[in-house]
N, CA, C and O atoms as a Tripos MOL2 file, in Angstrom:
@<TRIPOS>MOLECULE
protein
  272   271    68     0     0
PROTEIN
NO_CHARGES

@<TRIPOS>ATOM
      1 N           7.9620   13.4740  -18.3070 N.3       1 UNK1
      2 CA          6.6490   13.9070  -17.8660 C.3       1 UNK1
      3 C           6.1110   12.9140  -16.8250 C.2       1 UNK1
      4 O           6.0420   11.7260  -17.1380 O.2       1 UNK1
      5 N           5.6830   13.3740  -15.4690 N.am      2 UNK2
      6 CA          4.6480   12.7440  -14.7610 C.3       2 UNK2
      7 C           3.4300   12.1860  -15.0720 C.2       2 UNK2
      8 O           2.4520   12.8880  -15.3320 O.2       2 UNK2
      9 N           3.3980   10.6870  -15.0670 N.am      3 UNK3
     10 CA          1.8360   10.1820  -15.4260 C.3       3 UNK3
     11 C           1.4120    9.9830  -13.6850 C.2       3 UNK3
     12 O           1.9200    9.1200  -12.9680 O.2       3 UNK3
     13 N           0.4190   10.9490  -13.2500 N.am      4 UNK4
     14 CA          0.0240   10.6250  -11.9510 C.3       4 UNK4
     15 C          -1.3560   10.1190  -11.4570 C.2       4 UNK4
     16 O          -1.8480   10.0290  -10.3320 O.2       4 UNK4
     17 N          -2.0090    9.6850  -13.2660 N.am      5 UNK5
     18 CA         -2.4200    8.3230  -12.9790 C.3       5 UNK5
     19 C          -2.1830    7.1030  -12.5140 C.2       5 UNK5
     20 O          -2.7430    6.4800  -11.6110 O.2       5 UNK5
     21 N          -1.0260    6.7310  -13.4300 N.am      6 UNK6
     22 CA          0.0820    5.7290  -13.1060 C.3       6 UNK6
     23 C           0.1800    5.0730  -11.5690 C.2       6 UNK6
     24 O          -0.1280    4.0400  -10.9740 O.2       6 UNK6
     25 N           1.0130    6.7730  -11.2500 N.am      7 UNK7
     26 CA          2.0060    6.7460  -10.4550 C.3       7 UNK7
     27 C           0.8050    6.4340   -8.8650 C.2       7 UNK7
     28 O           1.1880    5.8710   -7.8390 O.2       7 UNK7
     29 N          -0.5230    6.9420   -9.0790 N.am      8 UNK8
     30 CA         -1.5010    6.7260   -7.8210 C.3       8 UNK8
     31 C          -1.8500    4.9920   -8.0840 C.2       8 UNK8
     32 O          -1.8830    4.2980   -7.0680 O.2       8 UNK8
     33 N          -2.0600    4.4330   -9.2030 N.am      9 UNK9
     34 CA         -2.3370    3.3410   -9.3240 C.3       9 UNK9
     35 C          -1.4110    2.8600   -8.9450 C.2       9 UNK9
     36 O          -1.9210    1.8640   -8.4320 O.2       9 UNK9
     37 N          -0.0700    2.7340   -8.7230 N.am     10 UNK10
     38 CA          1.0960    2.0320   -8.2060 C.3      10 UNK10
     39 C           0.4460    1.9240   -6.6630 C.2      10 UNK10
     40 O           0.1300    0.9360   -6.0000 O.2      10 UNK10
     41 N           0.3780    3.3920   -6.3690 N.am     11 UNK11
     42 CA          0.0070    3.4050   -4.7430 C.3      11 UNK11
     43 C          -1.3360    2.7700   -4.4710 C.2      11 UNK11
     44 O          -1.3910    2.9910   -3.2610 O.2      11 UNK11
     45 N          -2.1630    2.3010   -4.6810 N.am     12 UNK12
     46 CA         -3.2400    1.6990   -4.6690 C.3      12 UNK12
     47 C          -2.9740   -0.0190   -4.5640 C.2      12 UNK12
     48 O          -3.5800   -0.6870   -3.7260 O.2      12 UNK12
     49 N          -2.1260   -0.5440   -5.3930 N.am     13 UNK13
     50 CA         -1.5260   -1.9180   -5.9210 C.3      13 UNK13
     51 C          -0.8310   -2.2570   -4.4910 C.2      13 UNK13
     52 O          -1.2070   -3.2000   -3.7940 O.2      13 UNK13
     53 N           0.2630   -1.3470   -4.1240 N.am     14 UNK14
     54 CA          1.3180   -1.4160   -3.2820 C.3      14 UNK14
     55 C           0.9640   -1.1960   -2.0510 C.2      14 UNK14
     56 O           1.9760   -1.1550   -1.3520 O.2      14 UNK14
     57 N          -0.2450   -0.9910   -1.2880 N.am     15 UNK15
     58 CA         -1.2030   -0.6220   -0.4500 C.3      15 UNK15
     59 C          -2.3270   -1.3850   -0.2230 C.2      15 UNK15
     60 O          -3.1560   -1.2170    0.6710 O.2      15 UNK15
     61 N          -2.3160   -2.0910   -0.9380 N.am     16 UNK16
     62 CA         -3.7310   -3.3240   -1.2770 C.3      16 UNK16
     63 C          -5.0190   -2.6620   -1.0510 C.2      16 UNK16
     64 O          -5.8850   -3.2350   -0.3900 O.2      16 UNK16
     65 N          -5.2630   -1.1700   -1.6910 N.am     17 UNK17
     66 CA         -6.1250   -0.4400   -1.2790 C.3      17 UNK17
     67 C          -7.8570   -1.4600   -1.8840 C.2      17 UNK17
     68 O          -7.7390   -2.4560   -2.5990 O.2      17 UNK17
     69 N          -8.9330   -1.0710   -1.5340 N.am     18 UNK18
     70 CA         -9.8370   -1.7150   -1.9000 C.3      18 UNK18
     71 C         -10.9290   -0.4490   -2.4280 C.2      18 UNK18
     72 O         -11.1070    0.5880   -1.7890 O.2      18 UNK18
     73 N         -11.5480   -0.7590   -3.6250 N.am     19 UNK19
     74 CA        -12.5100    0.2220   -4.6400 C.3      19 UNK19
     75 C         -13.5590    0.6080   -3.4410 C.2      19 UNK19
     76 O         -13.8650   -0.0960   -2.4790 O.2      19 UNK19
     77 N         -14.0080    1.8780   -3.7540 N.am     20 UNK20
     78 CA        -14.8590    2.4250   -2.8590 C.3      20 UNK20
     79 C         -16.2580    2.7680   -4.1280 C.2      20 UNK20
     80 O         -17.1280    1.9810   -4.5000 O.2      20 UNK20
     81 N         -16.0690    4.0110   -4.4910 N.am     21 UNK21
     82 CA        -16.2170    4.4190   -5.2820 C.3      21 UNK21
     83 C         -15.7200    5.1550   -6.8520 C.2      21 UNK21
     84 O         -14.5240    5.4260   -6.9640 O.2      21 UNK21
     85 N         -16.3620    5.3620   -7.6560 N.am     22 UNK22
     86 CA        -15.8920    6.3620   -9.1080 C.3      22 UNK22
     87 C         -16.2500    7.5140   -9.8010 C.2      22 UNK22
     88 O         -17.4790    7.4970   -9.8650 O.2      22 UNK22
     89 N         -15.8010    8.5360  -10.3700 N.am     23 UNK23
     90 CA        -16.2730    9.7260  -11.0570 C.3      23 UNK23
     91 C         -16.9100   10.5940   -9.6890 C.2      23 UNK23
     92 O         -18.1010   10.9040   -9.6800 O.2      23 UNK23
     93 N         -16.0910   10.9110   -8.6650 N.am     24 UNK24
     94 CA        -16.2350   11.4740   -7.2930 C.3      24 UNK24
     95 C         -15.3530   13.1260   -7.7240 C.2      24 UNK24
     96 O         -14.3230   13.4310   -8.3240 O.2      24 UNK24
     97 N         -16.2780   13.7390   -7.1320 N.am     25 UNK25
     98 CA        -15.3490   15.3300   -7.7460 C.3      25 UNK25
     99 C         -14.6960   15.4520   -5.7850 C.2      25 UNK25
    100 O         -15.4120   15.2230   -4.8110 O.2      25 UNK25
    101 N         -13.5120   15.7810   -5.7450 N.am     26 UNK26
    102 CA        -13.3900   16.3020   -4.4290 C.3      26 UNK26
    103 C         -14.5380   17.0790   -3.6470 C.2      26 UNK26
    104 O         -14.7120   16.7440   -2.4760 O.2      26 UNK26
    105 N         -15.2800   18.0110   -4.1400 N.am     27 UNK27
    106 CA        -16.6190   18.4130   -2.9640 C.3      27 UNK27
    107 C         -17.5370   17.4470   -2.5920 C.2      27 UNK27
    108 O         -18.1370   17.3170   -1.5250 O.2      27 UNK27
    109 N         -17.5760   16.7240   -3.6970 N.am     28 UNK28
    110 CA        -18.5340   15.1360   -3.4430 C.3      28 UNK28
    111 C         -17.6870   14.6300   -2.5590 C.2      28 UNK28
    112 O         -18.3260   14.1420   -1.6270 O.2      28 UNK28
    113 N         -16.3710   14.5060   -2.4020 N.am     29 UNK29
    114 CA        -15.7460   13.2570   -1.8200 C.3      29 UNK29
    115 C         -15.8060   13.7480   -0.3330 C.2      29 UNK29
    116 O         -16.1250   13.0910    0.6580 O.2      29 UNK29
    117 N         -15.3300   15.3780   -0.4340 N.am     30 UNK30
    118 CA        -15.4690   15.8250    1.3250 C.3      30 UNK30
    119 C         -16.7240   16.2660    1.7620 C.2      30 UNK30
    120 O         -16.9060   17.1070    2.6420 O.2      30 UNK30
    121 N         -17.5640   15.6890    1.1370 N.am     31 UNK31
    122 CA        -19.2280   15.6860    1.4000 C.3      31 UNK31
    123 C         -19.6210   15.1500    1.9560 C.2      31 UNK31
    124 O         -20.2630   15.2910    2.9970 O.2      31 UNK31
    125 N         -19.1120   13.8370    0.9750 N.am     32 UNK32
    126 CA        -19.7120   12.1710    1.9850 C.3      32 UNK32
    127 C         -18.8380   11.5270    2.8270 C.2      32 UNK32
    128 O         -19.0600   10.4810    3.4380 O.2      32 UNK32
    129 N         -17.4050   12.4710    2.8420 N.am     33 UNK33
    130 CA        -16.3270   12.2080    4.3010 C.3      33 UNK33
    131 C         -17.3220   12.7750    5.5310 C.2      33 UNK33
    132 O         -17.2570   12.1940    6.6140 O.2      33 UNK33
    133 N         -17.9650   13.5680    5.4180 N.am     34 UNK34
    134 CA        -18.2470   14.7590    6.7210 C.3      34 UNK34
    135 C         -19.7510   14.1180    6.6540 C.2      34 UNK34
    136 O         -20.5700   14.3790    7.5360 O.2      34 UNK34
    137 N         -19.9790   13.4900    5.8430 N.am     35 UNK35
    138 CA        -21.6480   12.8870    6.1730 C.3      35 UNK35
    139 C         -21.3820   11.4050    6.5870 C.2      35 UNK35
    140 O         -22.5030   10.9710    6.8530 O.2      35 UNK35
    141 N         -20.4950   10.4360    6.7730 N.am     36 UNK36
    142 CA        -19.7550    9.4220    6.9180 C.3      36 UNK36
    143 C         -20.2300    8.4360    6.0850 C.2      36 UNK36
    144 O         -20.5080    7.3410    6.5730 O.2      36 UNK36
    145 N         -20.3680    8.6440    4.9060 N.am     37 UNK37
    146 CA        -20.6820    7.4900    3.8250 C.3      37 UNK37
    147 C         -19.7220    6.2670    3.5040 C.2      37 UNK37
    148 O         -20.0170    5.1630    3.0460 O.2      37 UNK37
    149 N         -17.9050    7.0220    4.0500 N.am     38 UNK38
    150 CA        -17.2120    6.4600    3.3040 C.3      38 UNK38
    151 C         -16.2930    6.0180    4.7830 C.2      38 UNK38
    152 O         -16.0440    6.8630    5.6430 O.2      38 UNK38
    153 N         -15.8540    4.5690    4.8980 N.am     39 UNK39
    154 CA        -14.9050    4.4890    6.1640 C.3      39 UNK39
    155 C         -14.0520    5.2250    6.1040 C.2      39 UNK39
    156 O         -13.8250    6.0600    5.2280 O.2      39 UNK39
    157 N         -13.2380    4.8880    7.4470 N.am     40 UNK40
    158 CA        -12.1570    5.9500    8.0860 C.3      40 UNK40
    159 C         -11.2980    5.5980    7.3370 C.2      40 UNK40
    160 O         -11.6530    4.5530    6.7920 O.2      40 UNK40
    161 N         -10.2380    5.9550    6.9800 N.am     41 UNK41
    162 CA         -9.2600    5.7050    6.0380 C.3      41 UNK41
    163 C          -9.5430    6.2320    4.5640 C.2      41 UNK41
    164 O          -8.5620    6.5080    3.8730 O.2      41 UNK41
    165 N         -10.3120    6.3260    4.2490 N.am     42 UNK42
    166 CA        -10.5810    6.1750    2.3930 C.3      42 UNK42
    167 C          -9.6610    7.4860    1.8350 C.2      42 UNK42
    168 O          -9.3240    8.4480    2.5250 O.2      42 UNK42
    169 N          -9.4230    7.3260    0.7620 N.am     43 UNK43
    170 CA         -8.5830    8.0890   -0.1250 C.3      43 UNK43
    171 C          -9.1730    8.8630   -1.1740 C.2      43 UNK43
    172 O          -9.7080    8.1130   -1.9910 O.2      43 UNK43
    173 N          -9.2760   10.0080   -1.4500 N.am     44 UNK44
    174 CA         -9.5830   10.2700   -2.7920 C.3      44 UNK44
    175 C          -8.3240   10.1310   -3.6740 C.2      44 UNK44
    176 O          -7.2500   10.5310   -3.2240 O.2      44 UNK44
    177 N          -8.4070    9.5080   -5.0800 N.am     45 UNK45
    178 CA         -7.4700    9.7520   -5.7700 C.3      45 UNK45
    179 C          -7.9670   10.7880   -7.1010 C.2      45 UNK45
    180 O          -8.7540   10.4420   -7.9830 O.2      45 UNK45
    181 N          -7.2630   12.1920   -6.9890 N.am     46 UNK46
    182 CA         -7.7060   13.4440   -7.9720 C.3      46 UNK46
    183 C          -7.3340   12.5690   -9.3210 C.2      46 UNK46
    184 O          -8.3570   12.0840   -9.8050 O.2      46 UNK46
    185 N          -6.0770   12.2260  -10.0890 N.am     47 UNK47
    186 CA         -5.8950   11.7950  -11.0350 C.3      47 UNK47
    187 C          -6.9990   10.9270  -11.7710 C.2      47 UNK47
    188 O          -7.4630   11.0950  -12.8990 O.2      47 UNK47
    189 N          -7.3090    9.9090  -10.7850 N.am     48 UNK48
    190 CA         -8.1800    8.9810  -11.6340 C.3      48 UNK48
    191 C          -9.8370    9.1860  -11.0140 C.2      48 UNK48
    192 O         -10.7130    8.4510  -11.4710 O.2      48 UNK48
    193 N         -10.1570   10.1520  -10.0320 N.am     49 UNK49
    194 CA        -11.0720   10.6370   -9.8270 C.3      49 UNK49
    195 C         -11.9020    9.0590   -8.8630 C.2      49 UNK49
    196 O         -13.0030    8.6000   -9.1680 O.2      49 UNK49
    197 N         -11.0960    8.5710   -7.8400 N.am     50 UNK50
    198 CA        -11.8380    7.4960   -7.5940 C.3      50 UNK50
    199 C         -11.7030    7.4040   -5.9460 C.2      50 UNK50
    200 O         -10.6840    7.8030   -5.3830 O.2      50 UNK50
    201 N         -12.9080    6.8000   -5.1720 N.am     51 UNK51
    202 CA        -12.2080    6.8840   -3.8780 C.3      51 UNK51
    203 C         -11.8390    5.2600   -3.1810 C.2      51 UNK51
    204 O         -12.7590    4.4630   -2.9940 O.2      51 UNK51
    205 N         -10.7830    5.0040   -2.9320 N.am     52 UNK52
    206 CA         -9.8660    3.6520   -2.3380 C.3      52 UNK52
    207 C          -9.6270    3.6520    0.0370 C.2      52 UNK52
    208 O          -9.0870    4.1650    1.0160 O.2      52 UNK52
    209 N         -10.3170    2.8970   -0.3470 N.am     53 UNK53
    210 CA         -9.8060    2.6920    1.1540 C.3      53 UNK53
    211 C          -9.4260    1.3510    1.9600 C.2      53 UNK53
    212 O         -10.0720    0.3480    1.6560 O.2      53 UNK53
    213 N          -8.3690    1.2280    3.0300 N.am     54 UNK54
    214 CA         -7.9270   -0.2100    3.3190 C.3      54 UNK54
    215 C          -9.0140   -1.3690    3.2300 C.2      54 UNK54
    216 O         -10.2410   -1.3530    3.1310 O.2      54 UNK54
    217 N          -8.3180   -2.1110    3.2860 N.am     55 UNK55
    218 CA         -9.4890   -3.7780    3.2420 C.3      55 UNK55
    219 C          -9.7200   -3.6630    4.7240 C.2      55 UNK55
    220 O         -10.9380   -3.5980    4.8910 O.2      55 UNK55
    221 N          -9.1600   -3.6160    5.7300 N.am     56 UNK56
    222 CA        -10.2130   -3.3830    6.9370 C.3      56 UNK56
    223 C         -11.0900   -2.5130    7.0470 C.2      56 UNK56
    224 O         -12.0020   -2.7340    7.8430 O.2      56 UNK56
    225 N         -11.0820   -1.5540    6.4590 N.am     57 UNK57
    226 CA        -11.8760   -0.4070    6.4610 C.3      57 UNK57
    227 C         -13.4670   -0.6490    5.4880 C.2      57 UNK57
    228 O         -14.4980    0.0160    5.3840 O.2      57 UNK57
    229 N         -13.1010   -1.6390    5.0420 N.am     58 UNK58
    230 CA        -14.0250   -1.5160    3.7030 C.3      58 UNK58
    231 C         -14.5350   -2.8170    4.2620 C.2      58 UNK58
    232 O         -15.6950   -3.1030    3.9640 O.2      58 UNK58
    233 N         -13.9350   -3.5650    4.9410 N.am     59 UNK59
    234 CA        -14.9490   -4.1600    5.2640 C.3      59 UNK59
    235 C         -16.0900   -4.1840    6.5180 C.2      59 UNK59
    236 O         -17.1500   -4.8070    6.4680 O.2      59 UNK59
    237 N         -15.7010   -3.4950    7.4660 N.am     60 UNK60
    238 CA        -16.6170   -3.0680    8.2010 C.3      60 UNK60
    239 C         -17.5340   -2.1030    7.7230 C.2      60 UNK60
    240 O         -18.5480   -1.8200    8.3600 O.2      60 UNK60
    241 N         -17.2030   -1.5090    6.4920 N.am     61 UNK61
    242 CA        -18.5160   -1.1870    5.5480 C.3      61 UNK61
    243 C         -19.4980   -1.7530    5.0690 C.2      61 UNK61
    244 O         -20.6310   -1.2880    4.9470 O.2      61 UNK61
    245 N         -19.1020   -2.8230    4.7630 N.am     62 UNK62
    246 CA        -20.0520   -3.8400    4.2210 C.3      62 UNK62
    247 C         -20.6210   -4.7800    5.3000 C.2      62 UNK62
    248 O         -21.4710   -5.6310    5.0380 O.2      62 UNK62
    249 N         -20.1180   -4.5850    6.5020 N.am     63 UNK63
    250 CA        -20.5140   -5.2320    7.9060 C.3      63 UNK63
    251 C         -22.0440   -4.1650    7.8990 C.2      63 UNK63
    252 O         -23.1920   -4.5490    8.1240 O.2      63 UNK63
    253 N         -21.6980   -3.1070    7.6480 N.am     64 UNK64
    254 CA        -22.5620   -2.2080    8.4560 C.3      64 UNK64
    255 C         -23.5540   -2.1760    7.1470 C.2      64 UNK64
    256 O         -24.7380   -2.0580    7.4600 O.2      64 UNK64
    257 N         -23.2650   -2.2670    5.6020 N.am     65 UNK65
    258 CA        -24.7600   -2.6580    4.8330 C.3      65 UNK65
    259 C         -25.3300   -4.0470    5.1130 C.2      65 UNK65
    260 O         -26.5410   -4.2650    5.1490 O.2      65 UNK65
    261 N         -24.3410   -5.0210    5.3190 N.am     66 UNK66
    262 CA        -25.3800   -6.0800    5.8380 C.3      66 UNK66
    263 C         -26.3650   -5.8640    6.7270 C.2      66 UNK66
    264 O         -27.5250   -6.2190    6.5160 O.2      66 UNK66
    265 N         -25.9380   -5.2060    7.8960 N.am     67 UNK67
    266 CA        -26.4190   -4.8070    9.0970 C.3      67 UNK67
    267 C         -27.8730   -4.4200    8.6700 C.2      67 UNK67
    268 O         -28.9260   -5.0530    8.7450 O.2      67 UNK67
    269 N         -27.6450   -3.4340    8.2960 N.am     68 UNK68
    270 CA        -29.0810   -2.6660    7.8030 C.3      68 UNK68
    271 C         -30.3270   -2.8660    6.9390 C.2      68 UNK68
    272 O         -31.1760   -1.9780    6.8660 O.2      68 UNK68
@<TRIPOS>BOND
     1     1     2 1
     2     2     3 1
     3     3     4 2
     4     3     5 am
     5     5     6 1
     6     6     7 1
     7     7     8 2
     8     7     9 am
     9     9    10 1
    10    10    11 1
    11    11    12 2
    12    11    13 am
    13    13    14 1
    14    14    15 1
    15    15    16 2
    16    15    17 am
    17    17    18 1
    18    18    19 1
    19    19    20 2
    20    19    21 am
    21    21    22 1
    22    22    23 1
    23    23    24 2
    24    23    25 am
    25    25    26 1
    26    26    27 1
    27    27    28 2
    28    27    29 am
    29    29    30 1
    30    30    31 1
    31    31    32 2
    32    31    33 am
    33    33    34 1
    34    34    35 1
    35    35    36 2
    36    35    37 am
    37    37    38 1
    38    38    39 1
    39    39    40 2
    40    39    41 am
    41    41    42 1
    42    42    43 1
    43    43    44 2
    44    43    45 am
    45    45    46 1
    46    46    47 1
    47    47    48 2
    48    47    49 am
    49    49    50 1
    50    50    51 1
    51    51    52 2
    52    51    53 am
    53    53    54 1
    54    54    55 1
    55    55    56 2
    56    55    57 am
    57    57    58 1
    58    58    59 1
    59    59    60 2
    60    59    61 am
    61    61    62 1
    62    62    63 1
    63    63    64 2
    64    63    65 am
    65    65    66 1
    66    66    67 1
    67    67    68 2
    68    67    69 am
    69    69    70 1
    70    70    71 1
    71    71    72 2
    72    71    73 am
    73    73    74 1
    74    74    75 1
    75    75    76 2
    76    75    77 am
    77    77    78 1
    78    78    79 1
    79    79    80 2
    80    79    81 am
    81    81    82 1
    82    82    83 1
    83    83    84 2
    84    83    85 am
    85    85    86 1
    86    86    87 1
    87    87    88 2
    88    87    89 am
    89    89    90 1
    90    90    91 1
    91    91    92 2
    92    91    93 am
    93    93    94 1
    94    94    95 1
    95    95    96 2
    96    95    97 am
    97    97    98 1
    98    98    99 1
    99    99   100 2
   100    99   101 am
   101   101   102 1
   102   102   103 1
   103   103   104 2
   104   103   105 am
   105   105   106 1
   106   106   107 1
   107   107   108 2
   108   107   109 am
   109   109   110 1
   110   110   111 1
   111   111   112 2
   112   111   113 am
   113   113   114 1
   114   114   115 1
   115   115   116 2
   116   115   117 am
   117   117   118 1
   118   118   119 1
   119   119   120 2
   120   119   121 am
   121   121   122 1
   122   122   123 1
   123   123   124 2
   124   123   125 am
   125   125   126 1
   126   126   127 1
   127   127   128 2
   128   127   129 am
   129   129   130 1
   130   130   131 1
   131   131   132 2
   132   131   133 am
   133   133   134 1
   134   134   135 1
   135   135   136 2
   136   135   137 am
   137   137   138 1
   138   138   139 1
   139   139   140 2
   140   139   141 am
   141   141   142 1
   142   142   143 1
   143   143   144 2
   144   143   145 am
   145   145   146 1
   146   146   147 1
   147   147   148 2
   148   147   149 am
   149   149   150 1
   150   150   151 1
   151   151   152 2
   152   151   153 am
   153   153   154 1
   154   154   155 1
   155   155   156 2
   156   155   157 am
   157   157   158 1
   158   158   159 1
   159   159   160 2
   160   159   161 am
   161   161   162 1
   162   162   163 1
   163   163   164 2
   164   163   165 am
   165   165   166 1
   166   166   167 1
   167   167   168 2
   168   167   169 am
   169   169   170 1
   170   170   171 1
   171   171   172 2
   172   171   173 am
   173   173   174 1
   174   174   175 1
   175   175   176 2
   176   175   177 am
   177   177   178 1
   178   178   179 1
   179   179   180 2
   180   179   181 am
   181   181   182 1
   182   182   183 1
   183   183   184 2
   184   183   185 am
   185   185   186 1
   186   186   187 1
   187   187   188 2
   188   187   189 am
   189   189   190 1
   190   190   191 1
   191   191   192 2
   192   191   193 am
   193   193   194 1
   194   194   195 1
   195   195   196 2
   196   195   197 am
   197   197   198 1
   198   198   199 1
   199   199   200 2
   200   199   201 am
   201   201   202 1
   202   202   203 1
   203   203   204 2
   204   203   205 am
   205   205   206 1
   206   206   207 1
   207   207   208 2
   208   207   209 am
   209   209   210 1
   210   210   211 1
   211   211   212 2
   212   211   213 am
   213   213   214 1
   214   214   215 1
   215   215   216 2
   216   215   217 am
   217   217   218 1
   218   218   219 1
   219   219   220 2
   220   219   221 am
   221   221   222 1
   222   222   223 1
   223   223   224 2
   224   223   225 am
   225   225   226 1
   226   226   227 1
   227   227   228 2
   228   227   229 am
   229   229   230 1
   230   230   231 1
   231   231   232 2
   232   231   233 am
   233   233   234 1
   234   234   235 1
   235   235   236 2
   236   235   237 am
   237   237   238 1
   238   238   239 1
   239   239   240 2
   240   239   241 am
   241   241   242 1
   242   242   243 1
   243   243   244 2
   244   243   245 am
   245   245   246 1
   246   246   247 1
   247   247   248 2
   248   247   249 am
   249   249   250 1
   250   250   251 1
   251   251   252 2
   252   251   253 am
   253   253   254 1
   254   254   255 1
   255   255   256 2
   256   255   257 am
   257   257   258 1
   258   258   259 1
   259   259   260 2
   260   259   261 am
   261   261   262 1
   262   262   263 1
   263   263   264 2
   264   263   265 am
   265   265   266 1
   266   266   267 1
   267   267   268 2
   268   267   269 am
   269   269   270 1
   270   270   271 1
   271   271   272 2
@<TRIPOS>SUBSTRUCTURE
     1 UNK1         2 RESIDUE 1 A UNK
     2 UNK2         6 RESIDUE 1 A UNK
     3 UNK3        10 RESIDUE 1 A UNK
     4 UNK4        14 RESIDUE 1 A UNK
     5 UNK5        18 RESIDUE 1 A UNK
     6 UNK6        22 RESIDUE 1 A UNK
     7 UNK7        26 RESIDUE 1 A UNK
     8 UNK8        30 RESIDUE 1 A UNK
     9 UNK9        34 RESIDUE 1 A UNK
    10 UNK10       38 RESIDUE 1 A UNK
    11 UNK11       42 RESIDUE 1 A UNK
    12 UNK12       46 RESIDUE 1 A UNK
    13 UNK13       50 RESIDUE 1 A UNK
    14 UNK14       54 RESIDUE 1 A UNK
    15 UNK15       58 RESIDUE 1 A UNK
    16 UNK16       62 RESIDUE 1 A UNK
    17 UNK17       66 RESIDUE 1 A UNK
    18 UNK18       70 RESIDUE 1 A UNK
    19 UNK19       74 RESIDUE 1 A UNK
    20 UNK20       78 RESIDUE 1 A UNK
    21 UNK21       82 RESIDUE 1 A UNK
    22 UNK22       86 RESIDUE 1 A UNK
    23 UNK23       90 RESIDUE 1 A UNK
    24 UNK24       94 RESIDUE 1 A UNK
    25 UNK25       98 RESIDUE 1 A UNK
    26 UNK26      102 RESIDUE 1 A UNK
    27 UNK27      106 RESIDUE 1 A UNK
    28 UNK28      110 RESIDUE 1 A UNK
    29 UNK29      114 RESIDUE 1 A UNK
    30 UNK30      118 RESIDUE 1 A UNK
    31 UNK31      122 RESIDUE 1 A UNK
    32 UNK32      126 RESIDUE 1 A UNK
    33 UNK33      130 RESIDUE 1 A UNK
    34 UNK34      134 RESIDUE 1 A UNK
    35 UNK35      138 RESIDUE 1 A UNK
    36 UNK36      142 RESIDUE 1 A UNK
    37 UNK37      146 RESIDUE 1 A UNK
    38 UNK38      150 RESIDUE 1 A UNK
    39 UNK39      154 RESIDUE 1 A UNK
    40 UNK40      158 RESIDUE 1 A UNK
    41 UNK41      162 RESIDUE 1 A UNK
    42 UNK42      166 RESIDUE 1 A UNK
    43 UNK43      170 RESIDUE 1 A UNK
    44 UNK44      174 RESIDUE 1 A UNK
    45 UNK45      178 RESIDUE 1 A UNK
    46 UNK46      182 RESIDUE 1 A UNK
    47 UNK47      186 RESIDUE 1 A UNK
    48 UNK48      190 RESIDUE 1 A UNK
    49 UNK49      194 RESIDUE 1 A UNK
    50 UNK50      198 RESIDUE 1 A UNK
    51 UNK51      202 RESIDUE 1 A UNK
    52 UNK52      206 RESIDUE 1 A UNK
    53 UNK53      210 RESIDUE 1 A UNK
    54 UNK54      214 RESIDUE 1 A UNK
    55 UNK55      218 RESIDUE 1 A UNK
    56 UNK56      222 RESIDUE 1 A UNK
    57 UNK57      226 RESIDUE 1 A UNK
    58 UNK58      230 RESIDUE 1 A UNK
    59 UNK59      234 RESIDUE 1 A UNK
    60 UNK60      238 RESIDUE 1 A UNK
    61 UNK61      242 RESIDUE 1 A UNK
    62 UNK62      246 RESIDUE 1 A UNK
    63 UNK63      250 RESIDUE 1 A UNK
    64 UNK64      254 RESIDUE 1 A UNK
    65 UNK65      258 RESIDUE 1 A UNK
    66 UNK66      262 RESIDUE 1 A UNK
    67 UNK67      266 RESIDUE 1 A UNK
    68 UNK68      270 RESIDUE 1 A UNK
């Protein structure tokens, strides 16, 4: 049997992805893609319901809440 919890958390580890957000339903996630809440890159992961995006990406996020 496929654990594709697991198997996305591998890809997250192996990617050095960085936490975005949690408990994101996909319409939420392509909500706040198309409203630009979330940097370029970010990931939804369906299994664990969470959204991950690169460490460059995430940090010019936090460039841009300092900013403000």
């Amino acid at each position: 049997m496929i654990d594709h919890a697991q198997r996305q958390r591998a890809t997250i580890a192996r990617e050095n992805l960085v936490f975005i957000a949690e408990n994101i339903s996909q319409e939420a996630f392509v909500m706040a893609v198309h409203r630009r809440e979330y940097p370029a890159g970010s990931r939804w992961f369906w299994a664990i319901q969470q959204v991950w995006a690169p460490r460059s990406a995430a940090q010019d996020l936090q460039n841009k809440e300092a900013a403000e």
